[in-house]
C-alpha positions in Angstrom: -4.0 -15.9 23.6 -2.3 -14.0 20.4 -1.9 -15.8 17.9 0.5 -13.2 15.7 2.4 -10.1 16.3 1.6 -6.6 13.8 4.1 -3.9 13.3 2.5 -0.9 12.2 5.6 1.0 10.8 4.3 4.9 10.7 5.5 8.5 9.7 6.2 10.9 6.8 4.9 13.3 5.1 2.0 14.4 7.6 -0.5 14.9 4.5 -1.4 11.2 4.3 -2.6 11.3 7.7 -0.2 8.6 8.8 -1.4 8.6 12.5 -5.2 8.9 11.9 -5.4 6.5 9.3 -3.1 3.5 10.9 -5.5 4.0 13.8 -8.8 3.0 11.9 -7.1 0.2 11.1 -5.5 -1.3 14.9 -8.9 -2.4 16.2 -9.2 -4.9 13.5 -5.7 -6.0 14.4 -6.7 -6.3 17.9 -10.2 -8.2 16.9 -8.3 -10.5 14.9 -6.3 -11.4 17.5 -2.3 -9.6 16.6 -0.6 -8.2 19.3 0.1 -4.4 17.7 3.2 -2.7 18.5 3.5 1.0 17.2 6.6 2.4 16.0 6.8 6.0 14.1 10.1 5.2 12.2 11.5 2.6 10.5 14.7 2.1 13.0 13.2 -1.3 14.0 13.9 -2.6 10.7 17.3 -2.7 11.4 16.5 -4.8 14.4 16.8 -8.3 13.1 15.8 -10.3 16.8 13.3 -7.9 16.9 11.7 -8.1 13.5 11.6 -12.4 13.9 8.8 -11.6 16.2 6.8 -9.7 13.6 4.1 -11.9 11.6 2.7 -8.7 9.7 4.0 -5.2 8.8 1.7 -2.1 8.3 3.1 0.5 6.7 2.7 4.3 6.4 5.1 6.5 6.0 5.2 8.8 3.2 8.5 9.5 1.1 11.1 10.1 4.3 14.9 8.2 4.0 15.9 4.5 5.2 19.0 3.7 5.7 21.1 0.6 4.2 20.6 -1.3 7.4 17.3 -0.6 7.9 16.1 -1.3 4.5 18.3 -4.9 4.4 16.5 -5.7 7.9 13.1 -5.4 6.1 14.2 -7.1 3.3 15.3 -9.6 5.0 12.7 -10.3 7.6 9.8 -10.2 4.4 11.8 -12.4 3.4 12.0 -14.8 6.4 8.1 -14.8 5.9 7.1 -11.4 7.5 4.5 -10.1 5.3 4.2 -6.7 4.4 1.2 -4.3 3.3 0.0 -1.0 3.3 -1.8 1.7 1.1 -1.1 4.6 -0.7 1.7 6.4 -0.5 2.7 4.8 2.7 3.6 2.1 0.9 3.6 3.1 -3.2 5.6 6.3 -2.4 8.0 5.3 0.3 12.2 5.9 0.5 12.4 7.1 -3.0 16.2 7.3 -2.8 16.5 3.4 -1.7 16.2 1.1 -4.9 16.5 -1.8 -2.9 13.3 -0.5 -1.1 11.7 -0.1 -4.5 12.9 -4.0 -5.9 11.2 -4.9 -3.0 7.5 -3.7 -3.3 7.3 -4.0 -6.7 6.0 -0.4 -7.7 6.6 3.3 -7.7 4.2 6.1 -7.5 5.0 8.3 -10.7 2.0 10.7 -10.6 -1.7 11.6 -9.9 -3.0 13.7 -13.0 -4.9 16.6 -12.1 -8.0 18.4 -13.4 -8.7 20.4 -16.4 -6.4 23.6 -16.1 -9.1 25.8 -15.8 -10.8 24.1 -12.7 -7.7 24.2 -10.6 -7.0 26.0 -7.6 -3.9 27.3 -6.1 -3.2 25.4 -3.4 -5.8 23.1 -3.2 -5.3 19.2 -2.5 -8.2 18.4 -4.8 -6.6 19.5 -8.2 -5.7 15.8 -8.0 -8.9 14.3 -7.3 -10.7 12.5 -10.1 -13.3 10.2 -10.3 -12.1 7.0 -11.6 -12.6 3.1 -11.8 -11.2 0.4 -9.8 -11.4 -2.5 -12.3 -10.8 -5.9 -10.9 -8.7 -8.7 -13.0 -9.6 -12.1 -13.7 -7.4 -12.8 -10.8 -8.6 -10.4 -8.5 -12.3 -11.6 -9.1 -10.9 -15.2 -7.4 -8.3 -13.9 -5.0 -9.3 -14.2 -1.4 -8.3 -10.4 -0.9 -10.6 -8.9 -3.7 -13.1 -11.9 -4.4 -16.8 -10.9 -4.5 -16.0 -7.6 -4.8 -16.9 -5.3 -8.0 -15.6 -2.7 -10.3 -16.2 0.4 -8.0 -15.5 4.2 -8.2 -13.6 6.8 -6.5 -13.0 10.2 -6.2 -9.6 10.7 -4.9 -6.1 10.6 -6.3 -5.6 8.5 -9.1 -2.1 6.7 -8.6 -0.2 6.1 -11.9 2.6 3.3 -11.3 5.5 2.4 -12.1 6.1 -1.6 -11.7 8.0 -4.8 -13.0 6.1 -7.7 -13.4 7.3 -9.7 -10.6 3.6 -8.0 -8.9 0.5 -9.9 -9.3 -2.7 -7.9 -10.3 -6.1 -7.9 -8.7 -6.9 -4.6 -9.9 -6.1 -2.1 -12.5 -7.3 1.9 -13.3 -6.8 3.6 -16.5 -5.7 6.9 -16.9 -7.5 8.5 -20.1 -6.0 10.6 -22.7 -6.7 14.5 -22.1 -5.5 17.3 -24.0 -4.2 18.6 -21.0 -1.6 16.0 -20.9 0.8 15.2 -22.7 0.9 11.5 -23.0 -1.0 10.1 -26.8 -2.6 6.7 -25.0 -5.2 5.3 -22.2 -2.5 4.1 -19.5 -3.3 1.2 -17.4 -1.7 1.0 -14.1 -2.1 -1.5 -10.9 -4.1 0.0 -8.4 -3.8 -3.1 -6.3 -1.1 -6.3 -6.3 0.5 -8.9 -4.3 3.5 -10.0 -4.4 5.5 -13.0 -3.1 8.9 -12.3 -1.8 10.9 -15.7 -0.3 8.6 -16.7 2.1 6.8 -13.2 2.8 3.5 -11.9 1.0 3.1 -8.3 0.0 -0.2 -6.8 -0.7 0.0 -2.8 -2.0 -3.5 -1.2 -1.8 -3.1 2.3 -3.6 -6.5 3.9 -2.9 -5.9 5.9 0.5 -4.7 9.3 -0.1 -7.1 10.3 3.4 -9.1 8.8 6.3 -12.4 8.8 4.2 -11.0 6.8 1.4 -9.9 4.3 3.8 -13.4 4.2 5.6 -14.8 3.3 1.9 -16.4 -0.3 2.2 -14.6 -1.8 -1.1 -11.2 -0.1 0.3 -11.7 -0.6 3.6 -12.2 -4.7 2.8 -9.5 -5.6 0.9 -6.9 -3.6 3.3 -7.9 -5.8 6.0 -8.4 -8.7 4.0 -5.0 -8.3 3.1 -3.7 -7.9 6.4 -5.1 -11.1 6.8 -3.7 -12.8 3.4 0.1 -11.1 4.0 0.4 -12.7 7.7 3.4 -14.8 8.0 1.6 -18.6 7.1 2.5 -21.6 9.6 4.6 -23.0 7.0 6.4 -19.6 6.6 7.4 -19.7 10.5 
């Protein structure tokens, strides 16, 4: 017998894999018991009988538009206790025009700083790839998504954020000062936060640019852990 109901919500921008990578993760869905359903737009939002059913939202899709109805519908149904998560720009970098999209996850891809100049190559995905650290908080080192898990390293894009503090940290990056760039400080930014919103949960993962990020151990864990943790809670129903 299920015990909950996933929405995986895909689409976009076709270089974050949104197909490929929502598949590594439906297994686990169906291991853990979720009934998936599989839409490739966000038109369901709108659907408010339909989004009651949903327990759990994973979302990928890449830039794209929402419209008002569709964005209210999610709004509201996160806020009825649906929980909502997802990775990279799926989530960090979706509906850019919709503010009320924005209010609602908490954060806003700015950027992903690139190489040296001189090491760049025209047209080339991994002028953006740097090897960086994913530093866990105090919180994140007691949080059931991120606890027992290290500091660890990438090489991928390194998201820079923009966010309110509304979000709660488990982990952070830092962006170092280069004299290739043009800002004067080390930036900070949240690489991974929840985020309570009424009676829904939000978890924002932003390692996962491609498939073989996502198949990383540390990132691969705390997606599914927060899958898990974001699931509408009995007293949430």
């Amino acid at each position: 017998m299920t015990q909950h109901r996933a929405l995986v919500v895909r689409g976009g921008w076709d270089g974050h894999h949104p197909v490929e990578s929502t598949e590594l993760f439906i297994p686990f869905l169906e291991a853990n018991d979720y009934d998936v359903q599989v839409e490739e737009s966000p038109e369901i939002y709108a659907d408010a009988a339909a989004m009651a059913e949903v327990d759990l939202i994973v979302q990928s899709v890449t830039m794209s538009e929402i419209t008002h109805e569709q964005v209210m519908g999610l709004r509201a149904a996160v806020a009825a206790g649906t929980g909502l998560t997802g990775w990279h720009g799926g989530i960090a970098d979706s509906y850019r025009a919709s503010s009320d999209y924005l209010q609602l996850v908490g954060g806003q891809f700015a950027t992903h700083p690139s190489k040296e100049p001189s090491q760049l190559r025209e047209g080339s995905e991994e002028n953006n790839y740097l090897t960086y650290s994913v530093d866990l908080t105090d919180l994140g080192r007691r949080h059931p998504i991120t606890e027992g898990i290290g500091d660890f390293e990438l090489t991928t894009e390194q998201y820079w954020v923009l966010h309110d503090d509304l979000i709660d940290v488990l982990a952070t990056t830092t962006h170092p000062v280069q004299p290739w760039h043009p800002w004067h400080r080390p930036i900070t930014s949240p690489t991974i936060w929840t985020r309570l919103w009424g009676d829904g949960r939000i978890v924002v993962t932003t390692p996962g640019h491609s498939p073989d990020i996502l198949r990383d151990a540390n990132v691969r864990t705390i997606i599914e852990r927060g899958m898990l943790w974001a699931t509408r809670t009995a007293s949430a129903s």
